[in-house]
C-alpha positions as CSV (number, residue, x, y, z in Angstrom):
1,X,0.0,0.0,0.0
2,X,1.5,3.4,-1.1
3,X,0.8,6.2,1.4
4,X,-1.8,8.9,1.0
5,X,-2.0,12.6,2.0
6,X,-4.5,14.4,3.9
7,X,-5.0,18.1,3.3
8,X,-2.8,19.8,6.3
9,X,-1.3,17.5,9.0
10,X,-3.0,16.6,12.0
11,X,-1.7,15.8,15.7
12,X,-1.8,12.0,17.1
13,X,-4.2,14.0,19.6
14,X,-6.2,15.3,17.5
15,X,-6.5,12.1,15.2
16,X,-7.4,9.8,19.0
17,X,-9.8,12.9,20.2
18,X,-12.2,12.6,17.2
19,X,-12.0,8.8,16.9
20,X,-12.6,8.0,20.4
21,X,-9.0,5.8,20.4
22,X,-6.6,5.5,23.7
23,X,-3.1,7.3,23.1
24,X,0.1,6.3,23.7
25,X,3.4,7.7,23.2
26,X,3.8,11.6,22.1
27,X,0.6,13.8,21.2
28,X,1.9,16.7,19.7
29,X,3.4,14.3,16.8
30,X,2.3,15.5,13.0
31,X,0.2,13.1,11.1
32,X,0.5,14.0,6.9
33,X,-0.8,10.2,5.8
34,X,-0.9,6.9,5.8
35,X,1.3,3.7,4.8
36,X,2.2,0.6,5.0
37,X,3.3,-1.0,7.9
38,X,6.6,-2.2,6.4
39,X,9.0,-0.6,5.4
40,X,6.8,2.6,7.1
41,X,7.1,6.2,6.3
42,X,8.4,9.0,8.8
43,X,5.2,11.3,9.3
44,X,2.7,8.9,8.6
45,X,0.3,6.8,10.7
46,X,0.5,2.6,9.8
47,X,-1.4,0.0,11.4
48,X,-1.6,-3.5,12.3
49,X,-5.1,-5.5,12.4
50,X,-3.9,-8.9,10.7
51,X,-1.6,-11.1,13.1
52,X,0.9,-12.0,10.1
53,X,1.9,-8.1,10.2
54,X,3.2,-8.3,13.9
55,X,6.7,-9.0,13.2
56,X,6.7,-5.8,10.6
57,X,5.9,-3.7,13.9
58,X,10.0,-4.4,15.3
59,X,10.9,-2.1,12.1
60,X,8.2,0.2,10.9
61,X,9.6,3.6,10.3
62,X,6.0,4.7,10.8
63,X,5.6,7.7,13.2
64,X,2.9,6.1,14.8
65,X,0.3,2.7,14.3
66,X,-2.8,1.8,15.0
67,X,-2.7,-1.4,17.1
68,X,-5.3,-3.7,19.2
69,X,-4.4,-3.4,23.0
70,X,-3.2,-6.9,22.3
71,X,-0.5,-6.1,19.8
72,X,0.2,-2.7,22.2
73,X,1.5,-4.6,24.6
74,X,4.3,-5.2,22.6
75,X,4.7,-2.3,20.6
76,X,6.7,0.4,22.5
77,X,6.3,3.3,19.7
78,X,3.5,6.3,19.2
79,X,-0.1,4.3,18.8
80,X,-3.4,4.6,18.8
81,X,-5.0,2.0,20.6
82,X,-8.2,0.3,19.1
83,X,-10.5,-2.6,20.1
84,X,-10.8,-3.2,15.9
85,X,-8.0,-1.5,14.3
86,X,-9.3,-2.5,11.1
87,X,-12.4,-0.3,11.4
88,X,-10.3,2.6,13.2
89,X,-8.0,2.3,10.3
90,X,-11.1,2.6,7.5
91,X,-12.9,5.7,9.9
92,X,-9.4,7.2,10.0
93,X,-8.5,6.8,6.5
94,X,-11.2,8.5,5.1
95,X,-9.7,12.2,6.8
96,X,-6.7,11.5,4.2
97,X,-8.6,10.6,0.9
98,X,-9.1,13.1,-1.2
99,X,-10.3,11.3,-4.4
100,X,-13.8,12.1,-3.8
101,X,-13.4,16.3,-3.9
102,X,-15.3,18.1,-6.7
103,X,-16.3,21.4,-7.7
104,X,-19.7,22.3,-7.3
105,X,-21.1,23.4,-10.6
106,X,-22.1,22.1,-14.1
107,X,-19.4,21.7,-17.0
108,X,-19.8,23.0,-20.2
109,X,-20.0,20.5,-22.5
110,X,-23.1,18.8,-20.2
111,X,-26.5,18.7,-21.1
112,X,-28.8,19.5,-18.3
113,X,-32.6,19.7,-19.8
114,X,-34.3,22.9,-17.9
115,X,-36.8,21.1,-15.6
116,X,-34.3,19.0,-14.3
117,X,-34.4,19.5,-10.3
118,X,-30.1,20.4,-9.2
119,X,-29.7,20.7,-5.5
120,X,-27.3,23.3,-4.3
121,X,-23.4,22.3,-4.5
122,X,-23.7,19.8,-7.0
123,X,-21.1,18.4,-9.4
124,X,-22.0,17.8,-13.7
125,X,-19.0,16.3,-15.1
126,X,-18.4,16.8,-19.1
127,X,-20.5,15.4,-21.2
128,X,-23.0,14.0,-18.6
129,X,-26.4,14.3,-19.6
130,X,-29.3,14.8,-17.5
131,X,-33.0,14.6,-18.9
132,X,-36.1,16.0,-18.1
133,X,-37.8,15.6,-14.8
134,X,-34.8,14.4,-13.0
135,X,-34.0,15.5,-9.3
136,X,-30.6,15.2,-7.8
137,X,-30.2,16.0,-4.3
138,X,-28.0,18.3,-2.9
139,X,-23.8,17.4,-2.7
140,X,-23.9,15.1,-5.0
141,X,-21.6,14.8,-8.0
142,X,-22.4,13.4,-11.3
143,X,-19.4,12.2,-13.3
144,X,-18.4,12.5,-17.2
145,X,-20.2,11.0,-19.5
146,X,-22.7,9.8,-16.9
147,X,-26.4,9.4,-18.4
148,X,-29.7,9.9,-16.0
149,X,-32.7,9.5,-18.1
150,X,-35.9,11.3,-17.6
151,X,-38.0,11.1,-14.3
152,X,-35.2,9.2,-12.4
153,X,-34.2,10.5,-8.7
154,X,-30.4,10.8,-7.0
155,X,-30.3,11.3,-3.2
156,X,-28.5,14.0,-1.5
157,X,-24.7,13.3,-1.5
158,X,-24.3,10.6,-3.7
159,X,-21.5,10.1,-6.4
160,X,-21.8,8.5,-9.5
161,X,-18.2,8.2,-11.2
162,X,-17.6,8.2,-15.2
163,X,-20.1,6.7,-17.5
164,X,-22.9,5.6,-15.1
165,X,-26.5,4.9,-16.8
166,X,-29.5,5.3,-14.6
167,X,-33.0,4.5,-16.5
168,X,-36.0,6.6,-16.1
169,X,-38.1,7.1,-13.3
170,X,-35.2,5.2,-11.2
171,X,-34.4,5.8,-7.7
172,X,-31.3,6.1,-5.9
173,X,-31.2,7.4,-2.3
174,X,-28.9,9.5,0.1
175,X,-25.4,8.6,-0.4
176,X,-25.0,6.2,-3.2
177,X,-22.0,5.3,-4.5
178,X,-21.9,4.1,-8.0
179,X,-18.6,2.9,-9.6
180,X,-17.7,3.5,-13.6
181,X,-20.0,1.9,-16.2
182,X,-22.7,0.3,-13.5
183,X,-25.7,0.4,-15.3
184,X,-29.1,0.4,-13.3
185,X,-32.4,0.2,-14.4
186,X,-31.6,-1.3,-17.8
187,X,-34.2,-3.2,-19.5
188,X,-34.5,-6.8,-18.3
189,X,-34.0,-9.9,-20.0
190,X,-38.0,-10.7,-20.4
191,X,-39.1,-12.5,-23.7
192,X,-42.2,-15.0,-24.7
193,X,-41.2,-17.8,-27.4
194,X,-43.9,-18.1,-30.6
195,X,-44.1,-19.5,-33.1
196,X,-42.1,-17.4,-35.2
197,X,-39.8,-16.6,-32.8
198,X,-39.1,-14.1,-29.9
199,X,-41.3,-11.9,-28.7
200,X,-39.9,-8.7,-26.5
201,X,-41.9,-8.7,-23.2
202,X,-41.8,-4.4,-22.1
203,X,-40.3,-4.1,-18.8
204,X,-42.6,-1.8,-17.3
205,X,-41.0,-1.7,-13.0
206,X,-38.3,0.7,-11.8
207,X,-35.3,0.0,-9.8
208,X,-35.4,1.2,-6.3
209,X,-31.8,1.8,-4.5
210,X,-32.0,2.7,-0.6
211,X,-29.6,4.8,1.6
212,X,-26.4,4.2,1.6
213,X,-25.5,1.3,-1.2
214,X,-22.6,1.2,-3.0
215,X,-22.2,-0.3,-6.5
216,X,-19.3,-1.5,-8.4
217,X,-17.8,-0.8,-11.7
218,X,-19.8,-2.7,-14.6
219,X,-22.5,-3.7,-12.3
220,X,-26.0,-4.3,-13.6
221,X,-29.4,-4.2,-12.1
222,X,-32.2,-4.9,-14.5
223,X,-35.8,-2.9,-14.1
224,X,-38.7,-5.0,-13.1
225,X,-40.9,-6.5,-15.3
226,X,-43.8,-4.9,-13.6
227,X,-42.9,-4.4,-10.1
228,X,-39.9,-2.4,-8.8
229,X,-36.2,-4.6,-8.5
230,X,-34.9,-3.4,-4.9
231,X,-31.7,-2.7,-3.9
232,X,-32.7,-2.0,0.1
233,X,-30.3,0.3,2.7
234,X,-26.5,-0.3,3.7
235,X,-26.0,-3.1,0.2
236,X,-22.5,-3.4,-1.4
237,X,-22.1,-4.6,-4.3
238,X,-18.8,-5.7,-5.9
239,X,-17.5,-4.9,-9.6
240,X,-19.8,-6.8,-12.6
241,X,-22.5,-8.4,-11.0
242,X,-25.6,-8.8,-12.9
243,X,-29.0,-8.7,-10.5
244,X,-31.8,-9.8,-12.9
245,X,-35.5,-8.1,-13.1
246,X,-37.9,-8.2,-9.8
247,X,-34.9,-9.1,-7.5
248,X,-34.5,-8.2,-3.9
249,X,-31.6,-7.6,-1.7
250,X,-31.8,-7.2,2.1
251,X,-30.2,-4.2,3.8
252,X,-26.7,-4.9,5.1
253,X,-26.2,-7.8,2.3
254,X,-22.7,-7.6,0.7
255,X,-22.3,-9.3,-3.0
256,X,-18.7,-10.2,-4.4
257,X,-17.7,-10.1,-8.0
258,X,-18.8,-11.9,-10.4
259,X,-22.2,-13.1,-9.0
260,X,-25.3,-13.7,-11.2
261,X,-29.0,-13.5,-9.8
262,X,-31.4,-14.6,-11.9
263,X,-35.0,-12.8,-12.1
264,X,-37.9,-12.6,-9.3
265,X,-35.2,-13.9,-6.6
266,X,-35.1,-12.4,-3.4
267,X,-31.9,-12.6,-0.9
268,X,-32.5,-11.5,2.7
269,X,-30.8,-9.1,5.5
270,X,-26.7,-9.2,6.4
271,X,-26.3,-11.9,3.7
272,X,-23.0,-12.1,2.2
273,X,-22.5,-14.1,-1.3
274,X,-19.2,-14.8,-2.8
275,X,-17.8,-14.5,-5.6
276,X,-18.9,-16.1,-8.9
277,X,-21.6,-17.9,-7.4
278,X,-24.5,-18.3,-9.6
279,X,-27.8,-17.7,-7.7
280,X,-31.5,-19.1,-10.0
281,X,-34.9,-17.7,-10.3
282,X,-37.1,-17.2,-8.1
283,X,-35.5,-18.5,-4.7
284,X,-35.8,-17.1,-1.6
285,X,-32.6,-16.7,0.7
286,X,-33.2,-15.9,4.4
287,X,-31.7,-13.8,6.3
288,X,-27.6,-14.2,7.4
289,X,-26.9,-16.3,4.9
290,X,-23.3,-17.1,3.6
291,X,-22.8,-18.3,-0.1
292,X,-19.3,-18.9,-0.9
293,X,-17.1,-18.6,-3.4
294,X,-18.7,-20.6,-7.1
295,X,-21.3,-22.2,-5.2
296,X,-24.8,-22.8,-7.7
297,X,-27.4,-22.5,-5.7
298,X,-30.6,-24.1,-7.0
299,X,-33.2,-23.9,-4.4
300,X,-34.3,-21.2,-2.0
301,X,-32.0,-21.3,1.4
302,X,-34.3,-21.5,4.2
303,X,-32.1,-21.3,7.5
304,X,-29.3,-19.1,8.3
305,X,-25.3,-20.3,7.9
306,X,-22.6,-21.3,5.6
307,X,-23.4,-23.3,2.1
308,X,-20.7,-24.8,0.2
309,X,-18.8,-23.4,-3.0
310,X,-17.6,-25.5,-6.0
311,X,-14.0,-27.7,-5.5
312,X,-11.4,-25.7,-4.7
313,X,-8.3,-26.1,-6.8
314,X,-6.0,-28.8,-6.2
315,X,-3.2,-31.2,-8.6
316,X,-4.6,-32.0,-11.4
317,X,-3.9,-35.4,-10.7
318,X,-6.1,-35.4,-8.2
319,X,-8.9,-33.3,-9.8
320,X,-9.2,-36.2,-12.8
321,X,-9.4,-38.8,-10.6
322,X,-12.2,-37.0,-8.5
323,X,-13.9,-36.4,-11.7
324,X,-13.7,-40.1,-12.7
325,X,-15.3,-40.8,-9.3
326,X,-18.5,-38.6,-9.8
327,X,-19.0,-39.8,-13.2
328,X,-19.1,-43.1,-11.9
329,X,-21.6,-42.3,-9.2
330,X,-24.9,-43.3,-11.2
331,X,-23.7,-46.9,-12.1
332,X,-23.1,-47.5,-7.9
333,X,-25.8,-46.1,-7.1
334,X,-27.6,-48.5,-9.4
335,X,-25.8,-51.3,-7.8
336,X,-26.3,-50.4,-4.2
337,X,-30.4,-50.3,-5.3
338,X,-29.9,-53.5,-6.5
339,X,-28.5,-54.9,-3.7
340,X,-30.8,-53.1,-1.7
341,X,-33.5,-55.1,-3.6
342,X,-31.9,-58.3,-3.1
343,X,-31.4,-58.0,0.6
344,X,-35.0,-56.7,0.8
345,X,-33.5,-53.3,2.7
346,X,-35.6,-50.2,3.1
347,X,-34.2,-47.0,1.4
348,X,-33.5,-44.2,3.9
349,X,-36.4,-42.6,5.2
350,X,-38.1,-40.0,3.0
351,X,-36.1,-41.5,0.1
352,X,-37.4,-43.8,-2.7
353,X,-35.4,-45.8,-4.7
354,X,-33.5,-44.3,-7.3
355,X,-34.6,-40.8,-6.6
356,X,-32.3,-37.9,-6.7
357,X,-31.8,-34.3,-6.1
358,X,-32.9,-32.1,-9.2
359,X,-31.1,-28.9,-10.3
């Protein structure tokens, strides 16, 4: 991690008064940034919340660290003491990042049609273009080349970066976050077969994004087909994840790269999915669910915990003959019923012979 600079430096003091951290070690010391633990930088603040950095705190040139009183105990420079150092880090952090400054106003080459609704201190990048009946609350910026069709809605402070869509009459509320080339409130994949082919089914619902969600770069989220897709308060979504028409998301439900929802499914509270997993139609997932990484999940997920992912990698020596194995599952299992049937044994309970799980 390269360090980053805050606007003016701060004090150790100042940085534990308005973080509510325990100091130790010299208060008056200047803050200008952050970095790495190892090698360090002279002036700048590291920190330590993963145990395989503890040996880097010997030799940090760091002026001072943000440590758990654990790791304090053996750390005898400046710190800043923290029961999670990882979340004082992230709160702390955010004082030095300056990526997210803009200049209130609306550039030149945007198009901005005259009914549209701009709250005071917000930022039109070039060549955005903003149609007719949209409202964007106040502080937020809209980046180049961004696109928000007619009727649509921002919340107050949000930031959409370079080349965002948002469809008509869309919603986003207070303090969104939406990475380059997310598009939301596309139309949805909706078609009825005939005979001669295809037929384009309109998608007719809205997507609704609550308070607080962040979305990745390349991330889609389809329209409904009549009713609203719904993104609820506190989601965060990773880059190019495609959420289908009609789907749900809980609030507080974080989504990792890669992942594919198909339409009508809805995925409850404090869920986190991992990446590449491949979620059907119309399932239900309850709430504080875990999905890991390239798991398929088939049917709706009725009771809270952790549900597999797909093999992970190993020799592949070892992956063929696994392989071979499951391929020859079907001809034992025929066997076993056979032998089953001989010895005049009962299948397990609630299973009849030859059944099997469909997906």
């Amino acid at each position: 991690m390269t360090s980053a600079r805050m606007k003016a430096p701060t004090t150790l003091q100042a940085l534990a008064a308005r973080h509510g951290l325990e100091l130790r070690g010299d208060p008056a010391i200047e803050i200008g940034g952050i970095c790495a633990l190892s090698p360090g930088k002279p002036g700048h603040l590291g920190f330590c919340a993963d145990p395989k950095l503890r040996p880097q705190l010997a030799t940090t040139r760091a002026a001072a660290v943000i440590v758990s009183p654990r790791d304090a105990a053996s750390y005898g420079g400046n710190a800043l003491i923290a029961q999670d150092a990882a979340l004082a880090f992230a709160a702390i952090a955010r004082e030095f990042d300056r990526a997210d400054e803009f200049a209130a106003g609306i550039h030149p080459s945007a198009f901005v049609d005259p009914t549209a609704l701009i709250g005071a201190g917000v930022g039109v990048g070039a060549c955005a273009v903003i149609e007719a009946g949209v409202s964007i609350g106040a502080g937020s910026y809209i980046g180049p080349n961004c696109t928000i069709r007619r009727d649509a809605v921002i919340g107050e402070g949000s930031r959409l970066e370079a080349q965002v869509y948002v469809g008509p009459d869309c919603v986003l509320g207070a303090r969104a976050r939406v990475l380059p080339g997310a598009v939301i409130g596309g139309r949805g994949f909706g078609f009825a077969r005939s005979k001669t082919g295809w037929v384009e089914v309109p998608q007719l619902g809205r997507v609704i994004i609550g308070d607080d969600v962040e979305i990745g770069a390349s991330t889609t989220i389809d329209r409904g087909a009549i009713d609203d897709t719904v993104i609820a308060d506190g989601v965060k979504l990773d880059n190019q994840i495609q959420i289908a028409h009609n789907c749900r998301i809980g609030a507080g439900t974080a989504i990792a790269a890669c992942v594919g929802i198909a339409g009508s499914t809805e995925i409850g509270r404090n869920c986190m999915i991992g990446g590449a997993a491949g979620i059907g139609g119309h399932l239900q997932i309850v709430d504080n669910v875990v999905v890991l990484g390239l798991a398929m999940v088939t049917k709706s997920i009725t009771a809270p915990g952790v549900y597999g992912s797909g093999l992970p990698a190993q020799p592949a020596r070892e992956w063929r003959k696994l392989v071979a194995r499951v391929r020859r599952l079907p001809t034992l299992e025929e066997r076993l019923a056979a032998i089953e049937k001989a010895l005049k044994l009962n299948p397990p309970e609630g299973e009849e012979p030859g059944e099997q799980d469909d997906f």
